[in-house]
KOLTOR-31144 format. One line per 4 residues: number of its first residue (from 1); their letters; for each residue x, z, y of N, C-alpha, C, O. Coordinates in pm, whole numbers. Layout:
<rs>
NUM	A	X:Z:Y:X:Z:Y:X:Z:Y:X:Z:Y; ...;
</rs>
This chain:
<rs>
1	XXXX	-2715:-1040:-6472:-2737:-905:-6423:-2605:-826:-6419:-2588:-740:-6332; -2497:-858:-6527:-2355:-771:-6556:-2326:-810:-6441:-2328:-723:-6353; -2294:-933:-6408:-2220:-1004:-6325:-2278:-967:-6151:-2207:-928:-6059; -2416:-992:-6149:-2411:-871:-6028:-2348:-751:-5933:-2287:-731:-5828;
5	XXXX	-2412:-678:-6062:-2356:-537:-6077:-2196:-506:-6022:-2148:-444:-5927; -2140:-591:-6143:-2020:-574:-6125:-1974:-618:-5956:-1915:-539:-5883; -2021:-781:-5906:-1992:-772:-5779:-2040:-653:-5686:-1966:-629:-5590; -2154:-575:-5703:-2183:-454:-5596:-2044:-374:-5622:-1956:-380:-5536;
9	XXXX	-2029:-320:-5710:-1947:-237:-5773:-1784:-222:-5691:-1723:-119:-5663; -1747:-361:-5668:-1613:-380:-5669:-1617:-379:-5504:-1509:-370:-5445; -1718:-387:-5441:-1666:-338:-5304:-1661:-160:-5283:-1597:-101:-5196; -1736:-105:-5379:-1737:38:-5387:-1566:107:-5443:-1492:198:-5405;
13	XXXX	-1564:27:-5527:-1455:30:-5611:-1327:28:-5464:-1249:123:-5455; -1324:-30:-5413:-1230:-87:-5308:-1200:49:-5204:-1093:100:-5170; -1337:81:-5172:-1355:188:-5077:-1283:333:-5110:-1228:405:-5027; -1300:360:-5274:-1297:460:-5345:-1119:462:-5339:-1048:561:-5317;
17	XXXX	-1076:317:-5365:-939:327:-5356:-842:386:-5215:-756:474:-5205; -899:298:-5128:-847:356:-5001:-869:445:-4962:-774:518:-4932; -1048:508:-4930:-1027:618:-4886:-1062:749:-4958:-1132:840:-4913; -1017:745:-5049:-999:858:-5118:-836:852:-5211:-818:898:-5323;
21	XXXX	-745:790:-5137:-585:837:-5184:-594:980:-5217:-678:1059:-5173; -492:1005:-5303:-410:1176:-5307:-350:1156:-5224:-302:1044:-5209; -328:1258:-5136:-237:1288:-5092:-123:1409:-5074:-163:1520:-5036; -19:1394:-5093:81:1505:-5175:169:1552:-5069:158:1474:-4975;
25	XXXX	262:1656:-5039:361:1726:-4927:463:1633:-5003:466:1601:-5122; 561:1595:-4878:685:1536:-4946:804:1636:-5075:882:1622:-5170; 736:1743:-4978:812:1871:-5069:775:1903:-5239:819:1985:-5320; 680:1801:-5247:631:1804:-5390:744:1726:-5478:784:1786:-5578;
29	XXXX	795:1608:-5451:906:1541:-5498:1062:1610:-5443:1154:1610:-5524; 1082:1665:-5312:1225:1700:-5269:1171:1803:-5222:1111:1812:-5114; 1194:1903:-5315:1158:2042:-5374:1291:2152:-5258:1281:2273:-5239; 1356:2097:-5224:1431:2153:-5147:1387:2149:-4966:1432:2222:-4877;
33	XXXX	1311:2064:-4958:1247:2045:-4855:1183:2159:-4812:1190:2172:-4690; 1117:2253:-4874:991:2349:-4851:1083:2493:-4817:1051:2584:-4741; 1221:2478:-4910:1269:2602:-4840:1431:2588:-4766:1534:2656:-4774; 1383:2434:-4676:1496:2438:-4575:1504:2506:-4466:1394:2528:-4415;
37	XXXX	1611:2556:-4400:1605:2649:-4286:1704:2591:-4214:1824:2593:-4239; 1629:2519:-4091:1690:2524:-3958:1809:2563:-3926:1910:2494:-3915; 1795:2677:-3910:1930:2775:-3852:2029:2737:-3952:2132:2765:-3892; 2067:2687:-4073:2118:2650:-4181:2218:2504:-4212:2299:2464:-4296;
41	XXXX	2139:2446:-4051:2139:2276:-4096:2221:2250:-3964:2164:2264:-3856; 2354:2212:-3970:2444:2182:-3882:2429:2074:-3778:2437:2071:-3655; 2393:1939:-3924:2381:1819:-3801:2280:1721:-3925:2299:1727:-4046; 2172:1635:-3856:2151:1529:-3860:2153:1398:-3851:2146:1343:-3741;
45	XXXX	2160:1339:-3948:2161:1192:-3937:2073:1111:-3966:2011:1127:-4071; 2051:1033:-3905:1938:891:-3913:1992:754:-3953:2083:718:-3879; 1969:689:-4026:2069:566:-4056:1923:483:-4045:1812:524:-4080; 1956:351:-3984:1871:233:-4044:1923:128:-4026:2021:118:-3952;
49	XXXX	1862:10:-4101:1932:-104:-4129:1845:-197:-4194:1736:-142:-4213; 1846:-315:-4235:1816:-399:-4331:1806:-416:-4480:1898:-391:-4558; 1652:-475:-4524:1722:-474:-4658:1697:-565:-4740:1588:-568:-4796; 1767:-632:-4758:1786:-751:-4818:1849:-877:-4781:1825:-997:-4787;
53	XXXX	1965:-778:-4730:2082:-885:-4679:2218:-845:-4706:2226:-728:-4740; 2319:-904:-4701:2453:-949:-4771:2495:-760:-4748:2467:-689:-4652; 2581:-718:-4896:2644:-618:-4854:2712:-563:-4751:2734:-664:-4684; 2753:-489:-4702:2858:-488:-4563:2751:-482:-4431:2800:-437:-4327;
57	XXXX	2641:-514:-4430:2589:-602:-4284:2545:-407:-4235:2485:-307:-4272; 2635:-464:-4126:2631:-310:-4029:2485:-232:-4046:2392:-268:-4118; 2488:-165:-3997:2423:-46:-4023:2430:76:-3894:2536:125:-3855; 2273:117:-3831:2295:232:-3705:2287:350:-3728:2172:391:-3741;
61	XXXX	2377:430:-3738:2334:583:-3754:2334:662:-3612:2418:644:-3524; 2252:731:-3606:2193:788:-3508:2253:940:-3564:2274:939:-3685; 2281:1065:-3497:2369:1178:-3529:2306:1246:-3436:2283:1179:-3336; 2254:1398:-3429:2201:1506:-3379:2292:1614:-3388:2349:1588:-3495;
65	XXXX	2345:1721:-3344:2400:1851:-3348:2326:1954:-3257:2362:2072:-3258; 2206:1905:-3166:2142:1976:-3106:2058:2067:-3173:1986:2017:-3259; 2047:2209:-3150:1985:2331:-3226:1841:2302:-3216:1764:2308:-3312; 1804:2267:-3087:1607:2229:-3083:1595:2117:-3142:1501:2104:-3221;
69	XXXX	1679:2015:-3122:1634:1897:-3204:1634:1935:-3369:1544:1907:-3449; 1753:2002:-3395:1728:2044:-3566:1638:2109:-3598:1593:2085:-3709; 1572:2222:-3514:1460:2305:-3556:1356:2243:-3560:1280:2262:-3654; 1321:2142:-3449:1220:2000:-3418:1209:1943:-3564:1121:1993:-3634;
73	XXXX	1288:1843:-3619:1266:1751:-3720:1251:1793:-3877:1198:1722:-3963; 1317:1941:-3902:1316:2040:-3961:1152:2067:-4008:1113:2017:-4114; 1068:2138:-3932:962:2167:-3878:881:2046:-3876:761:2068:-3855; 903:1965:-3886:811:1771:-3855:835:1707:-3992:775:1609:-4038;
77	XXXX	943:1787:-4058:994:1671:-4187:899:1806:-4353:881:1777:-4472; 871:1913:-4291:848:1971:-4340:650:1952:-4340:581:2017:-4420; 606:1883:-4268:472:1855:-4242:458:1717:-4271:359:1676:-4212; 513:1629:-4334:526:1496:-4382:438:1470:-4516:448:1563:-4595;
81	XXXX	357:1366:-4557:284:1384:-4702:274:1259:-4709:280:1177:-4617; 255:1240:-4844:242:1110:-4920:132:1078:-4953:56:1163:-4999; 91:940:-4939:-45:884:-4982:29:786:-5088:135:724:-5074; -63:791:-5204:-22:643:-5276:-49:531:-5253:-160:508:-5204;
85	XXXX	28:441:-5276:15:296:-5191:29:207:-5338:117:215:-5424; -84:126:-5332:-141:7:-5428:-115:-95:-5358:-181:-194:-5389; -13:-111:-5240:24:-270:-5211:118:-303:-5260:187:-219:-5316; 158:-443:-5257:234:-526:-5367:361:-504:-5310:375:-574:-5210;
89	XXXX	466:-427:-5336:638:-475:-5297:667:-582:-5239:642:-692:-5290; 734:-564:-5100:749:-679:-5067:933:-690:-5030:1008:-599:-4994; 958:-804:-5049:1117:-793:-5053:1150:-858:-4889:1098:-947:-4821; 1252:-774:-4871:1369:-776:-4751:1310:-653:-4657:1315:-541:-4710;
93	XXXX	1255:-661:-4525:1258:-556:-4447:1345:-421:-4375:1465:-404:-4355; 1258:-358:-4356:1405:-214:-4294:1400:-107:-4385:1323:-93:-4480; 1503:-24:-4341:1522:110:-4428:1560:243:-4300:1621:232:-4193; 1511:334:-4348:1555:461:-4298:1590:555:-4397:1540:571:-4508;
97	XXXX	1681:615:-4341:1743:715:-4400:1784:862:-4376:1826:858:-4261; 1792:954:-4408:1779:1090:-4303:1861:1191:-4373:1863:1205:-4496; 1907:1237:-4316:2037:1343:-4403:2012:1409:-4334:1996:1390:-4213; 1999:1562:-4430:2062:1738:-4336:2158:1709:-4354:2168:1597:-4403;
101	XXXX	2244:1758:-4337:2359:1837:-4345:2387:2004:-4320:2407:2049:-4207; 2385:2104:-4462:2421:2229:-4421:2548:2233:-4380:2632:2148:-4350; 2546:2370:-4386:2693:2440:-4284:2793:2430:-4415:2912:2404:-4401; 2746:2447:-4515:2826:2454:-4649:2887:2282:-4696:2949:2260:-4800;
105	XXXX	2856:2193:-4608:2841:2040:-4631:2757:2024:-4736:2770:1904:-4762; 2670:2075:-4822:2583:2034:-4893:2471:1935:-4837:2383:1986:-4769; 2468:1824:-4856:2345:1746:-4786:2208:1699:-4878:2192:1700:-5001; 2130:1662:-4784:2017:1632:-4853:1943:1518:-4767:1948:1520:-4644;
109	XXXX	1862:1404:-4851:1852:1270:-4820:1705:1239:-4847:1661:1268:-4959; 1614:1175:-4743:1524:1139:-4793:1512:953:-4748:1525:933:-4627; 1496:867:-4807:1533:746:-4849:1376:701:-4780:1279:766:-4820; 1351:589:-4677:1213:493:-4673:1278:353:-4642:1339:317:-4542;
113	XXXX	1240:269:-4781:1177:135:-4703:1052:53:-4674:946:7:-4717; 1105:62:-4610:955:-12:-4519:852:29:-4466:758:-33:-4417; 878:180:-4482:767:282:-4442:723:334:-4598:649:432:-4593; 739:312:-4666:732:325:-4842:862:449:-4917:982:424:-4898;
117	XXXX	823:566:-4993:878:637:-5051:837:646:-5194:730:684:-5243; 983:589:-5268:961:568:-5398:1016:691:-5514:1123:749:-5500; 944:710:-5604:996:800:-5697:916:815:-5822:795:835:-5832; 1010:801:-5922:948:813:-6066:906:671:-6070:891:637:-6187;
121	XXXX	883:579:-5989:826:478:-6032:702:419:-5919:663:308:-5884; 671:541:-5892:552:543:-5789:612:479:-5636:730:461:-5608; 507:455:-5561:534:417:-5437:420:536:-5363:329:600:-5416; 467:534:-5230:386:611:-5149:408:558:-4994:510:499:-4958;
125	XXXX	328:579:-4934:316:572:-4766:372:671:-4719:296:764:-4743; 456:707:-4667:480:851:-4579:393:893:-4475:342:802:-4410; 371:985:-4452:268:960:-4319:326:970:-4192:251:941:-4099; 438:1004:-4165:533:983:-4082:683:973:-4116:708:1003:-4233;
129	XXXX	798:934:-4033:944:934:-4058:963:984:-3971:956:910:-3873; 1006:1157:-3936:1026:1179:-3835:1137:1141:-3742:1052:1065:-3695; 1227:1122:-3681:1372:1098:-3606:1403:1166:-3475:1350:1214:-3375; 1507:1145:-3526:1592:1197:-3360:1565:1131:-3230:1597:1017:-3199;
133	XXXX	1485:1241:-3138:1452:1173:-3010:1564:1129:-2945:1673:1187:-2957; 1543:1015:-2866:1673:943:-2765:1709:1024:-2708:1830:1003:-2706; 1687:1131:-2642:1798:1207:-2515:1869:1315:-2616:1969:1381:-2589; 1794:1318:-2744:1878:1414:-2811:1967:1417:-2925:1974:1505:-3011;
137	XXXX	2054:1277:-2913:2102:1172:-2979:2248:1232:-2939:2280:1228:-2820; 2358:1301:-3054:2473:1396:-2961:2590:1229:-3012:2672:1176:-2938; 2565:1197:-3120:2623:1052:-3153:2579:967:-3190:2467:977:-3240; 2680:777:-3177:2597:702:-3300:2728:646:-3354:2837:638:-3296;
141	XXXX	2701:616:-3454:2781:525:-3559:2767:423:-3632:2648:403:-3655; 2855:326:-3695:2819:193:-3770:2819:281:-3900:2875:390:-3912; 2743:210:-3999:2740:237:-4150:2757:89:-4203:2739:-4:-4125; 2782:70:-4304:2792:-31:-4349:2650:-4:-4527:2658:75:-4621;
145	XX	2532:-123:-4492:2449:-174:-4586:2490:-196:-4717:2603:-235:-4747; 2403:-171:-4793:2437:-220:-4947:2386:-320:-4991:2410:-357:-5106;
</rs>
């Protein structure tokens, strides 16, 4: 009869997991996020690359200086939230990377691999990565991988 039970249980159990995640504002972890201002933020960058391959291995950064595109991703990065994610780490894949840049050069970074945002320990889903649209792309550059 335990043994039943318990099988009904664990497809409920399953359901409860997925669809009922928390879900949190990114601005809950990068607390600077919630009171960034546009008009403030000079230029953007997008980096992506590989991960889990030899140090050095190039790297694309994508570069914005356009005023609508900054107010755009600004505004999109500010509507971003986290679900927690109970899937298993998986090694190698891609990375993105996203830098403001203020007028003061103070920058600020929000880190995904694999579509995954980690902190404290936790993992999360992002619910989006926003980026720099193609026509509004003012540079690009090599980076070099870690």
């Amino acid at each position: 009869m335990r043994k039943k039970l318990f099988l009904l249980l664990i497809p409920l159990l399953m359901f409860v997991m997925t669809a009922c995640k928390p879900v949190l504002p990114l601005s809950y972890y990068e607390e600077w996020l919630g009171s960034l201002d546009g008009a403030e933020v000079t230029e953007i960058s997008v980096e992506s690359g590989y991960i889990g391959v030899a140090p050095g291995t190039p790297t694309t950064i994508h570069i914005t200086e356009d005023r609508e595109e900054i107010e755009r991703l600004v505004n999109a990065w500010k509507g971003v939230t986290l679900a927690v994610d109970i899937s298993a780490p998986t090694g190698g894949g891609t990375f993105q990377e996203i830098t403001f840049t203020m007028g003061d050069g103070t920058t600020y970074t929000v880190y995904s691999g694999n579509g995954k945002y980690t902190v404290e320990g936790l993992r999360f889903t992002l619910s989006a990565f926003p980026t720099i649209a193609e026509d509004k792309i003012t540079r690009v550059e090599s980076g070099e991988g870690s």
